[in-house]
C-alpha positions in Angstrom: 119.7 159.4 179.3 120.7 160.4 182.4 118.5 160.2 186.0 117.8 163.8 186.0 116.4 163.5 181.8 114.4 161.1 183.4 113.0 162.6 185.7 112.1 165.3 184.3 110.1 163.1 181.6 107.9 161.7 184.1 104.8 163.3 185.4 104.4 165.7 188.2 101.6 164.1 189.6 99.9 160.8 189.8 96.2 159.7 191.0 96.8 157.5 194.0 93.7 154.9 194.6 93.7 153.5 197.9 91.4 150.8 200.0 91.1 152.4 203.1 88.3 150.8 205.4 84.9 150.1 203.9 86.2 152.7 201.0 88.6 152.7 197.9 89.9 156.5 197.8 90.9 158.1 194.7 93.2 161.2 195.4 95.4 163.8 193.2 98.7 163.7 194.9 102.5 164.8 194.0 104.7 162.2 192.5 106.2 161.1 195.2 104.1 161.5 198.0 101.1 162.2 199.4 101.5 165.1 201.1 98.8 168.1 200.2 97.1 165.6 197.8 93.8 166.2 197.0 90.4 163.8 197.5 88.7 163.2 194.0 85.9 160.8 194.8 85.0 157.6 196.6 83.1 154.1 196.3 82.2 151.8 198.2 84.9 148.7 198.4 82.8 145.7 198.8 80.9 146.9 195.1 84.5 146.9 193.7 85.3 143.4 195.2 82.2 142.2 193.9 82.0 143.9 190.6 84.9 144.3 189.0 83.8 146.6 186.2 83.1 149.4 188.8 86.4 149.8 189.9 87.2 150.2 186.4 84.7 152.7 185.7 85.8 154.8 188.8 89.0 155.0 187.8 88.4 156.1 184.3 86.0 158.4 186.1 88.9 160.2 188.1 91.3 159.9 185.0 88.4 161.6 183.4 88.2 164.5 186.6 92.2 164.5 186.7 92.1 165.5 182.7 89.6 168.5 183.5 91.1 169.9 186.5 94.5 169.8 184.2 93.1 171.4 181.3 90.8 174.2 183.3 94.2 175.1 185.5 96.9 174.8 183.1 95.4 174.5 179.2 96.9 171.4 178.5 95.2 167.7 177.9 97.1 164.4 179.4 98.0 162.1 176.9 97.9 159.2 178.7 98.0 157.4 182.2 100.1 154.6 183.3 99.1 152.3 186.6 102.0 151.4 188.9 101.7 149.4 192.0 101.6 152.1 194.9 105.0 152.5 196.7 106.0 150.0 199.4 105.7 153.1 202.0 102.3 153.7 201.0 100.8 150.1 201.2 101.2 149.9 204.6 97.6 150.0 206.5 95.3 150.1 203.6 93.4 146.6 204.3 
């Protein structure tokens, strides 16, 4: 498979979840930056830190909001979502 088959296999978009100050951020951004992304929702960091299961439920909360905005705009359902570690560029500043 070449680099361009494989890039076209991967998504468009991606939901980047950031600790920013006394917050973890949960945003709809492009796949490769974030640049025009959009703010999805917000919780408080120390309840994350302190109770794991949250952060877990948040996410699945904005995978949940990611899969309605995507159906309501373009009709079709996400199969699936994969977690990656952010990008080197994009850890910078977030502690």
């Amino acid at each position: 498979m070449s680099e361009e088959d494989l890039e076209a296999t991967q998504p468009f978009f991606r939901i980047a979840i950031r600790a920013e100050g006394e917050y973890v951020n949960a945003y709809f951004a492009p796949r490769d930056t974030m640049e025009n992304a959009i703010h999805l929702g917000s919780i408080r960091r120390r309840l994350c830190d302190s109770a794991p299961h949250l952060f877990a439920n948040f996410r699945e909360l904005m995978q949940a909001a990611v899969t309605v905005m995507i159906q309501e705009s373009l009709g079709l359902t996400p199969e699936n979502f994969v977690t990656t570690p952010a990008p080197e560029h994009e850890k910078a500043g977030n502690g």
